[in-house]
Jmol script that loads the backbone (N, CA, C; Angstrom):
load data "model"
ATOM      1  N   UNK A   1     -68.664 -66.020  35.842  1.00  0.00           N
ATOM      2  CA  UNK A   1     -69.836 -65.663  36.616  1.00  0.00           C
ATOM      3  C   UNK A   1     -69.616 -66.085  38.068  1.00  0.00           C
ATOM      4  N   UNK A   2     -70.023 -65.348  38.663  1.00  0.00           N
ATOM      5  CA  UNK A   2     -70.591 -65.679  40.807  1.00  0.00           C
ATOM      6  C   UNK A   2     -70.805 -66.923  40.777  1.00  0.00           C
ATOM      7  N   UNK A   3     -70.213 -67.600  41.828  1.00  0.00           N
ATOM      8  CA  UNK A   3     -70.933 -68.781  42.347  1.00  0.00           C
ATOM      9  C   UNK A   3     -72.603 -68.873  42.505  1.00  0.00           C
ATOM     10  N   UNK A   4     -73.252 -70.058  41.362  1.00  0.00           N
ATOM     11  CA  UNK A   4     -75.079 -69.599  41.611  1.00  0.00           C
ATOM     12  C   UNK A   4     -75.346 -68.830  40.449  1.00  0.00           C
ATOM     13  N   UNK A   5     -74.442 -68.644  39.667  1.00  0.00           N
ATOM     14  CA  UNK A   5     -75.017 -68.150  38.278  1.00  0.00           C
ATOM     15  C   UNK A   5     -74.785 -68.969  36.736  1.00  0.00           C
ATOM     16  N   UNK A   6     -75.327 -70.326  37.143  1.00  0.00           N
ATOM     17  CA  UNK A   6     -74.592 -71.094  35.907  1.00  0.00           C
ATOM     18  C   UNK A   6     -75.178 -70.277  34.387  1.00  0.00           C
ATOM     19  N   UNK A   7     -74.220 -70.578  33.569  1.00  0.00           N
ATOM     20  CA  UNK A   7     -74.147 -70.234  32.220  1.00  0.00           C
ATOM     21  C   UNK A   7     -73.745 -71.016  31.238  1.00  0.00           C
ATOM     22  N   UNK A   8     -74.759 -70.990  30.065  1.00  0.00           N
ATOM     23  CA  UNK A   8     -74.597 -71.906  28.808  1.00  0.00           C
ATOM     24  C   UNK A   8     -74.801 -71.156  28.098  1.00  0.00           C
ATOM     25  N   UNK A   9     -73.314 -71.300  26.945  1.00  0.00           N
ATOM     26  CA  UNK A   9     -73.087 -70.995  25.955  1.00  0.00           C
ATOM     27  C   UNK A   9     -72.846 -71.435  24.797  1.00  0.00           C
ATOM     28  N   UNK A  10     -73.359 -70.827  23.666  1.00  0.00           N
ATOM     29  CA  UNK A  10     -73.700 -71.503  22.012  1.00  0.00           C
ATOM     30  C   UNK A  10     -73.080 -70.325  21.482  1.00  0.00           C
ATOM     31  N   UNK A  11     -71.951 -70.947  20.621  1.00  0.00           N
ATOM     32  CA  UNK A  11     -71.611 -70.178  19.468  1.00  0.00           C
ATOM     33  C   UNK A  11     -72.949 -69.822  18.545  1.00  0.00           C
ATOM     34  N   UNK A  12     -72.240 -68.341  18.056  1.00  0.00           N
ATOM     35  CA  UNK A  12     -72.703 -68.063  17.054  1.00  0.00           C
ATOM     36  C   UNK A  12     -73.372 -68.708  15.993  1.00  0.00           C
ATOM     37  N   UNK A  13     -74.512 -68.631  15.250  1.00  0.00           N
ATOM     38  CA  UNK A  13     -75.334 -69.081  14.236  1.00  0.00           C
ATOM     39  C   UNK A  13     -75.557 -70.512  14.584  1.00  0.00           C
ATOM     40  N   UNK A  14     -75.250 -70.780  16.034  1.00  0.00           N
ATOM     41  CA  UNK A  14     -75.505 -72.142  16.855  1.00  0.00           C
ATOM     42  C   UNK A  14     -76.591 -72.811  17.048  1.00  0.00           C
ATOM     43  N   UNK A  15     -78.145 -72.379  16.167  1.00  0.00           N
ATOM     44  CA  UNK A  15     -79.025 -72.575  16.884  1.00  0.00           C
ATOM     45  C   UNK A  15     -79.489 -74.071  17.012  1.00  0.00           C
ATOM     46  N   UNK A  16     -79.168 -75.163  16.151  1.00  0.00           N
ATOM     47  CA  UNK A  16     -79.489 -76.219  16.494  1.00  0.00           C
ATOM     48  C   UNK A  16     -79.013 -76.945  18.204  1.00  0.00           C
ATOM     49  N   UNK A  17     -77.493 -76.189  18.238  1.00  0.00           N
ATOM     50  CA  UNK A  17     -76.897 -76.676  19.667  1.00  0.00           C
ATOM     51  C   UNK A  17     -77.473 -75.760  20.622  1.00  0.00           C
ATOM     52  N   UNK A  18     -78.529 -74.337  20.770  1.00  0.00           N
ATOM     53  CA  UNK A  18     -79.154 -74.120  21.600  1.00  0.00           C
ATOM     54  C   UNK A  18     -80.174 -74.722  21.560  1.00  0.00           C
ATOM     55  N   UNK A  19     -81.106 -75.370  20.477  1.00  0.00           N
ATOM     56  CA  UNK A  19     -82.328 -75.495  20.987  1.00  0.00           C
ATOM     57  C   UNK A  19     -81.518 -77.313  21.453  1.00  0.00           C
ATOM     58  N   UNK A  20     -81.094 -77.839  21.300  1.00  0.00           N
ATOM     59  CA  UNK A  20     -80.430 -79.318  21.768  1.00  0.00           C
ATOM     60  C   UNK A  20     -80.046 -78.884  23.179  1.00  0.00           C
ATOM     61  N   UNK A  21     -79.664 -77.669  23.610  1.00  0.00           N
ATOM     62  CA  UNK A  21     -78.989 -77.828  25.092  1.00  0.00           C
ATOM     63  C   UNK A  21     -80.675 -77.096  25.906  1.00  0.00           C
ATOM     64  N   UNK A  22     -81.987 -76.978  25.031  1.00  0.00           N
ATOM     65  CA  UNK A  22     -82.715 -75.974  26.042  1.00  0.00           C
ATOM     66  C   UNK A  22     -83.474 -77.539  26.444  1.00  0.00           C
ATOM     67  N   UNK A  23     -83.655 -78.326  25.326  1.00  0.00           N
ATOM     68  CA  UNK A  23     -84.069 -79.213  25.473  1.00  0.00           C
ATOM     69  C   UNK A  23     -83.875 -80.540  26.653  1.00  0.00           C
ATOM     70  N   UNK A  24     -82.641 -80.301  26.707  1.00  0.00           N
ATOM     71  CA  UNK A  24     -82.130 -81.163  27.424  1.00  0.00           C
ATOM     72  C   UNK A  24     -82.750 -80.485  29.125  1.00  0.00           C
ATOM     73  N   UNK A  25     -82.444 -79.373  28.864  1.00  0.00           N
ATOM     74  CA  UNK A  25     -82.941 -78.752  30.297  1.00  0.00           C
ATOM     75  C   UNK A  25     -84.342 -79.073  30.439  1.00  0.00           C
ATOM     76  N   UNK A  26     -85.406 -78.544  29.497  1.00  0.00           N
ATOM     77  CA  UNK A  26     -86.833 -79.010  29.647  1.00  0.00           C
ATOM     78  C   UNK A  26     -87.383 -80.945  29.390  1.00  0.00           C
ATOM     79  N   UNK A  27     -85.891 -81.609  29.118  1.00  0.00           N
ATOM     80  CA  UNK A  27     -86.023 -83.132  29.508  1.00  0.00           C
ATOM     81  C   UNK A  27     -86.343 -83.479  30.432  1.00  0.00           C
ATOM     82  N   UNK A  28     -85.734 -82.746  31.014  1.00  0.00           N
ATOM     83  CA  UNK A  28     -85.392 -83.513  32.772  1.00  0.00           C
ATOM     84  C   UNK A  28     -86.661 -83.368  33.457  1.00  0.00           C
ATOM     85  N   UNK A  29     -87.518 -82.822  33.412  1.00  0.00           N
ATOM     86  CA  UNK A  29     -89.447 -83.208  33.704  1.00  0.00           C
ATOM     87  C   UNK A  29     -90.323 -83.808  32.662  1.00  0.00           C
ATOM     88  N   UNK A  30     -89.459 -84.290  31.798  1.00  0.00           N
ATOM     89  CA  UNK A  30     -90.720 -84.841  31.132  1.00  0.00           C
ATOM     90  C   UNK A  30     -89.524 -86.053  30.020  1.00  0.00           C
ATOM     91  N   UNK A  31     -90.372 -87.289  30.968  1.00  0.00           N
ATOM     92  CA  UNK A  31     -90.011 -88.645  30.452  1.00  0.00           C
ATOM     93  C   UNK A  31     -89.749 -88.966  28.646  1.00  0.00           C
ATOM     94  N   UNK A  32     -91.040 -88.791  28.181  1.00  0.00           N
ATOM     95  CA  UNK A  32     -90.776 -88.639  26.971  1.00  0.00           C
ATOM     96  C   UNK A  32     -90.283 -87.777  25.740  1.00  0.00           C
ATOM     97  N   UNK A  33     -90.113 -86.789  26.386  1.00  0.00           N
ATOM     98  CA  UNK A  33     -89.203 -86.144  25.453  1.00  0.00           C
ATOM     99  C   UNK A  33     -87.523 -86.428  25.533  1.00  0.00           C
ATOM    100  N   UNK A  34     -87.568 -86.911  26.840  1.00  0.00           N
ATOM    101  CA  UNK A  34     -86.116 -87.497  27.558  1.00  0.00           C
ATOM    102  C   UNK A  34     -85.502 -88.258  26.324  1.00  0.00           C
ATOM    103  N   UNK A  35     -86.423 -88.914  26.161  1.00  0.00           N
ATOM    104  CA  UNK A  35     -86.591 -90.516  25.291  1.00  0.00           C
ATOM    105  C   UNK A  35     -86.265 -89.902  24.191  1.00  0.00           C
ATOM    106  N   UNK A  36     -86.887 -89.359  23.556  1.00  0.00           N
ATOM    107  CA  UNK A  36     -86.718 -88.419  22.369  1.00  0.00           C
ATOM    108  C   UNK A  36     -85.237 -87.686  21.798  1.00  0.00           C
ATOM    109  N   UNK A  37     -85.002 -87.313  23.061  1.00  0.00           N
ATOM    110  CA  UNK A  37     -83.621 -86.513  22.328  1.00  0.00           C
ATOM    111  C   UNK A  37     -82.843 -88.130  22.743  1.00  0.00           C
ATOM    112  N   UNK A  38     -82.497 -88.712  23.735  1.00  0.00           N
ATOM    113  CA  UNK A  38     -81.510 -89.436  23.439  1.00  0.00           C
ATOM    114  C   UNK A  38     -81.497 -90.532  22.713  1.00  0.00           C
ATOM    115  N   UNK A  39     -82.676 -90.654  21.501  1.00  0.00           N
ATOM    116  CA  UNK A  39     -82.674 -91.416  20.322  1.00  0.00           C
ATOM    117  C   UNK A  39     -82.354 -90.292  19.241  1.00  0.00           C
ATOM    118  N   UNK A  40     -82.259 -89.238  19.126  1.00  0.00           N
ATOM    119  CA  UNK A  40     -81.700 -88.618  18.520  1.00  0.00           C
ATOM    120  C   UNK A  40     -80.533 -88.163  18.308  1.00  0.00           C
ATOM    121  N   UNK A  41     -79.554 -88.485  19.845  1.00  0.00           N
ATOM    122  CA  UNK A  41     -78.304 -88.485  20.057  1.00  0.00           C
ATOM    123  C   UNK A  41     -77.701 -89.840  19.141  1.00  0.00           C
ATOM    124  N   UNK A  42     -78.066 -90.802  19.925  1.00  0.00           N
ATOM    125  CA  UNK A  42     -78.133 -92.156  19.142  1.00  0.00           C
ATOM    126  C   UNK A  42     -77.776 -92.109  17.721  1.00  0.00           C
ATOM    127  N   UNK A  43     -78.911 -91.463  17.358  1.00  0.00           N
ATOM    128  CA  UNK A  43     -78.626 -91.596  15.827  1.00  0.00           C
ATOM    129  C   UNK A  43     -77.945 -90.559  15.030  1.00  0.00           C
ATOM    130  N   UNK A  44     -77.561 -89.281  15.751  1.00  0.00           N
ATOM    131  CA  UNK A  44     -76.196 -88.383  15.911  1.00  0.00           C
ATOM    132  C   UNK A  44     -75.104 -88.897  15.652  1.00  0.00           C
ATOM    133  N   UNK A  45     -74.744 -89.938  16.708  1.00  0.00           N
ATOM    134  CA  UNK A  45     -73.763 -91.121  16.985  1.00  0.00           C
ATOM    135  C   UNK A  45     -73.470 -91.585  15.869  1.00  0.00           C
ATOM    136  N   UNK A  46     -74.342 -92.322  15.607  1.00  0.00           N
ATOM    137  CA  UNK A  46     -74.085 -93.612  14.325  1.00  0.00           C
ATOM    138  C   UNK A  46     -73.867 -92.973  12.657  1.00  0.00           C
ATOM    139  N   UNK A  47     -74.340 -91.261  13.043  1.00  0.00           N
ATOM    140  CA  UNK A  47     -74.130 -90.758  11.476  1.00  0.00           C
ATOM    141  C   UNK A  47     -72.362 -90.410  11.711  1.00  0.00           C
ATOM    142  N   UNK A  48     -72.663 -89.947  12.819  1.00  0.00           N
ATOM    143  CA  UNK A  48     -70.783 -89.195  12.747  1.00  0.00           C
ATOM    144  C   UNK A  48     -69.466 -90.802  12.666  1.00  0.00           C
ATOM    145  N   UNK A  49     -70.162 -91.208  13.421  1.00  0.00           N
ATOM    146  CA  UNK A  49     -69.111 -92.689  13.522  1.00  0.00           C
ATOM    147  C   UNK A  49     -69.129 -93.624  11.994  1.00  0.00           C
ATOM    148  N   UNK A  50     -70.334 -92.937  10.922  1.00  0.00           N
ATOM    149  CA  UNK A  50     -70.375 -93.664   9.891  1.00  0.00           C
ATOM    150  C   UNK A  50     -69.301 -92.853   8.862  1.00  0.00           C
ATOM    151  N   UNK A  51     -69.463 -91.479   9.118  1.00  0.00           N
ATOM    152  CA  UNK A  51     -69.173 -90.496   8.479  1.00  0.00           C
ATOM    153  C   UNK A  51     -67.364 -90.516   8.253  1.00  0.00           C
ATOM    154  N   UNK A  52     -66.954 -90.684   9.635  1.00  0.00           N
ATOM    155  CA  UNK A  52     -65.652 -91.009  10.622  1.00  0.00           C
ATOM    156  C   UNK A  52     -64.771 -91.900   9.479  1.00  0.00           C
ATOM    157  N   UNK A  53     -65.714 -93.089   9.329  1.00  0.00           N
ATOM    158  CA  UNK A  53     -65.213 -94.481   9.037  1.00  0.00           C
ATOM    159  C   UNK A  53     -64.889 -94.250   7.141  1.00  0.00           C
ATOM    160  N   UNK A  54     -65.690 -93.894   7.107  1.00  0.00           N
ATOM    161  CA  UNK A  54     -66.055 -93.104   5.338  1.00  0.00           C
ATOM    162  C   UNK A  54     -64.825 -91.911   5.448  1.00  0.00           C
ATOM    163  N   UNK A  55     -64.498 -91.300   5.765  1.00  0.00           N
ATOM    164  CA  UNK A  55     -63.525 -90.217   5.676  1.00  0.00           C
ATOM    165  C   UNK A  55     -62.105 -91.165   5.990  1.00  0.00           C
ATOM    166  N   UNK A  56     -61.852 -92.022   6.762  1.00  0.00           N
ATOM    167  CA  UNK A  56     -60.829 -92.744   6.965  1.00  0.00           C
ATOM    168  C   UNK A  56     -60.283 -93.686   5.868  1.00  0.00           C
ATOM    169  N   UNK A  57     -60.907 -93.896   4.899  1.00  0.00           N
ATOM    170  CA  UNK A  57     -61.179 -94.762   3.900  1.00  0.00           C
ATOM    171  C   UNK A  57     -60.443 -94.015   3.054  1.00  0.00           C
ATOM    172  N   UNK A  58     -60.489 -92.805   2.826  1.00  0.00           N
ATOM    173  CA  UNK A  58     -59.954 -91.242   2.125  1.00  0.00           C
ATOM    174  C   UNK A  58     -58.381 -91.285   1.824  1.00  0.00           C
ATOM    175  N   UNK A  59     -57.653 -91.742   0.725  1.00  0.00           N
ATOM    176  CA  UNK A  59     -56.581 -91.686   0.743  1.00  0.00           C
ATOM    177  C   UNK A  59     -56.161 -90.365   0.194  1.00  0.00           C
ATOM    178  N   UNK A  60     -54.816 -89.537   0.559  1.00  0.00           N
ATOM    179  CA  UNK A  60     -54.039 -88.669  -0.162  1.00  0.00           C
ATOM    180  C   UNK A  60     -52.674 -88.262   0.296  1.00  0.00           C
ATOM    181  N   UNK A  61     -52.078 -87.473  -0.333  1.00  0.00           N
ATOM    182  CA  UNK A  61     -50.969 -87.508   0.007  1.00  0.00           C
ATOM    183  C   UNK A  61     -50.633 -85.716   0.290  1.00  0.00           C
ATOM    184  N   UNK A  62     -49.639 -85.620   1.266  1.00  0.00           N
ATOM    185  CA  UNK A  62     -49.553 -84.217   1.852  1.00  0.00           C
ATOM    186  C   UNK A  62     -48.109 -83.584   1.180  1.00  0.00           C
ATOM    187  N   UNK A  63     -47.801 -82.544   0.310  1.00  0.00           N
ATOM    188  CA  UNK A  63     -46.787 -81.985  -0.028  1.00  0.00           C
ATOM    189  C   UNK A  63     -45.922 -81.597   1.106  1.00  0.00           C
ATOM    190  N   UNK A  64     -45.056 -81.346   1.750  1.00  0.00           N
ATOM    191  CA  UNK A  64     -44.271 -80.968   2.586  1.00  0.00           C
ATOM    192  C   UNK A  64     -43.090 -80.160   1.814  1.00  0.00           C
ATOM    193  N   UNK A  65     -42.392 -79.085   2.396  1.00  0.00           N
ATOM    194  CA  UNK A  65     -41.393 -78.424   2.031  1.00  0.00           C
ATOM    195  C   UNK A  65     -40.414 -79.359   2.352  1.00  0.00           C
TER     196      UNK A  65
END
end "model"
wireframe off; spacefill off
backbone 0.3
color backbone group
């Protein structure tokens, strides 16, 4: 796009990461919803980093030719 035409894009059947990126845009005037999504990031965080730690734990072994 032209310089002055920013653009955001969401994959396909994306809709949780559009309504997370419209949000973020309609954050930025209003304090408490601010608050809102980034306790929801937060706790985004702590599921994937739990999730992470739990999958690492995962032993197996890879066939190779």
């Amino acid at each position: 796009m032209p310089p002055g035409i920013p653009v955001a894009t969401v994959g396909i059947n994306g809709s949780l990461n559009a309504a997370i990126l419209a949000l973020q845009m309609i954050a930025t005037g209003d304090e408490a919803l601010r608050q809102k999504l980034a306790t929801y990031k937060e706790d985004l965080k702590s599921k994937i980093t739990q999730a992470n730690e739990e999958l690492a734990g995962i032993k197996f072994k890879f066939k190779t030719n």
